[in-house]
VODO-531445 format. One record per atom (N, C-alpha, C, CB): residue in one letter; x, y, z. Coordinates in steps of 0.05 Angstrom, whole numbers, plus 5000, padded with zeros to 4 digits. Glycine has a CB too. Layout:
N
AXYZ...
// end
This chain:
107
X501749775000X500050005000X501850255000X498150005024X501250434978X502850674981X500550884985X504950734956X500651095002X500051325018X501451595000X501351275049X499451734990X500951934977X500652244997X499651964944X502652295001X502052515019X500852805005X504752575035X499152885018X496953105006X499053395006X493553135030X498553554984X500153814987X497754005009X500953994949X498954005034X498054215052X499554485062X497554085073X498454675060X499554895062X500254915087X498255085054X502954785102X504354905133X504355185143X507354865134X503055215163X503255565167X506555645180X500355685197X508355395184X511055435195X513055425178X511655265214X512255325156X513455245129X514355475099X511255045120X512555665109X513255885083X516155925080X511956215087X516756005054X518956065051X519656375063X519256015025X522456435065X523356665081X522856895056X526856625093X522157135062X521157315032X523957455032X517757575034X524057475007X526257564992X526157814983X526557424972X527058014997X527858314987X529758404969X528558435004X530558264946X532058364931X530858544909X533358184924X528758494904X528558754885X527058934897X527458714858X526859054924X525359234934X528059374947X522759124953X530759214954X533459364949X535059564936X534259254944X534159424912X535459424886X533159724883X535059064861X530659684880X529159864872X530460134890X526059784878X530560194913X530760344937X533960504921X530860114972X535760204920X538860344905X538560554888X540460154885X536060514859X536360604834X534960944854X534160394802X533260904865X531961154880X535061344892X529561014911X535361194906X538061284925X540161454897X540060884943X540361314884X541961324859X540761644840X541360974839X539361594835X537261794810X537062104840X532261544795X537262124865X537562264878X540462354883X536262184895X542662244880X545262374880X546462474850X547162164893X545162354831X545162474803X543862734797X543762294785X541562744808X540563024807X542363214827X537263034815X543163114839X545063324855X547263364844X545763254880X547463234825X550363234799X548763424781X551362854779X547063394772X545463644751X545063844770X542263574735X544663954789X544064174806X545564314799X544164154831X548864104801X551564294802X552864374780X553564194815X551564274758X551164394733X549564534736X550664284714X547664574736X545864844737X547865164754X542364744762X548665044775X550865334790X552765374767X553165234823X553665194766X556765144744X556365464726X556564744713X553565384706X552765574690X552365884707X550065454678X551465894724X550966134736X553466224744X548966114757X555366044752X557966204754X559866314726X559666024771X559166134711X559666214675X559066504669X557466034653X555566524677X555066714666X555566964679X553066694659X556166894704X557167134724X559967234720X557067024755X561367084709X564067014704X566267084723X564867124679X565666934742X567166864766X568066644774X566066914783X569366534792X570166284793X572966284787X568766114777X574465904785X576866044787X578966224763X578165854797X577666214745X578166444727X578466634726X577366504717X576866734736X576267094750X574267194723X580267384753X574667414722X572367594698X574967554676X571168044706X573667544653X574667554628X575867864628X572267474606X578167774615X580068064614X578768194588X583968014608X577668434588X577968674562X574668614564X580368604522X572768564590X570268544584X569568644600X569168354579X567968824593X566569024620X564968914641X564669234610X564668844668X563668784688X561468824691X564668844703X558568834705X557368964727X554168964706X559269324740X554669014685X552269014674X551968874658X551569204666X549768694666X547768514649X544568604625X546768334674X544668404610X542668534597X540368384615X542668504562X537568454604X535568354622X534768074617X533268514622X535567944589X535867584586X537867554602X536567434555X540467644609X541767534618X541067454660X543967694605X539967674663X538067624696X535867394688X535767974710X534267394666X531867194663X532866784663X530467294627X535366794650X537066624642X537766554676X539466744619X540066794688X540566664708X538266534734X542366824716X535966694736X533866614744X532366334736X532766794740X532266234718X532065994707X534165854715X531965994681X536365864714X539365674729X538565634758X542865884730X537465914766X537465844799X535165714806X537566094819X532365784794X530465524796X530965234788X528365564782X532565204763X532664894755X535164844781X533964814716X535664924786X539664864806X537664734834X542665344822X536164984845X535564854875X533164654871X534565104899X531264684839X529264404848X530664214836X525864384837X533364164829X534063924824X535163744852X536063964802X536764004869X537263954902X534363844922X538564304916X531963984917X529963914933X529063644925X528064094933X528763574896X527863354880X529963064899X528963444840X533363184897X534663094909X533462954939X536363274908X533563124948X532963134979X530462884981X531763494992X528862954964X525362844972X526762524964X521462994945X528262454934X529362234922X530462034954X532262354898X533262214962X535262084974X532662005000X538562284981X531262145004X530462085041X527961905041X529562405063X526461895008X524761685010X527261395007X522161734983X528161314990X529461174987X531061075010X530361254970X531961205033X533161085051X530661025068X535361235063X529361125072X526261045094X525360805076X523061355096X525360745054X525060495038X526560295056X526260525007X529860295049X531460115061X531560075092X533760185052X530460285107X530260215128X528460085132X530560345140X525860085114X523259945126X523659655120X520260055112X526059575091X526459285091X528159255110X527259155067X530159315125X531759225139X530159125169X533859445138X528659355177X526759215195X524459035202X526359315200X523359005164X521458725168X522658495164X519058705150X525558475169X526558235164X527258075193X528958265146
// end
């Protein structure tokens, strides 16, 4: 006589759940938040271009101090794209670690 044993679902038996791609996901987050903080600093980069300061100094034989009024509209645009790429930053990096912390603690 053979006895075939029935597939029953053990409530002690599940397998252990696997967080690797909710890791992995959290990384690319973590990741795409220190990149925009790499474009931010392109965004300054330019504003110091156009200011022409930095370690260059002002361009020799070019008059200083006055801008035309694209040139304020322009740098105004630099300084909005510069800091919402830093805030974008910020919201990126701190969801993403509150991610990894929440898998680290349901394990």
């Amino acid at each position: 006589m053979s006895e075939a044993a029935s597939s029953i679902d053990l409530a002690y038996a599940l397998p252990a759940p696997r967080h690797g791609a909710k890791v992995w996901a959290a990384a690319v987050i973590i990741g795409a938040g220190l990149a925009l903080v790499v474009l931010g600093g392109c965004f300054l980069i330019g504003v110091m271009i156009t200011m022409n300061v930095g370690p260059m100094g002002p361009t020799p034989g070019q008059p200083g101090g006055v801008l035309a009024m694209r040139a304020y509209i322009f740098l105004g645009l630099l300084y909005v794209l510069g800091f919402g790429c830093f805030g974008w930053a910020a919201t990126l990096s701190v969801s993403g670690l509150k991610n990894l912390y929440r898998i680290l603690r349901a394990t």
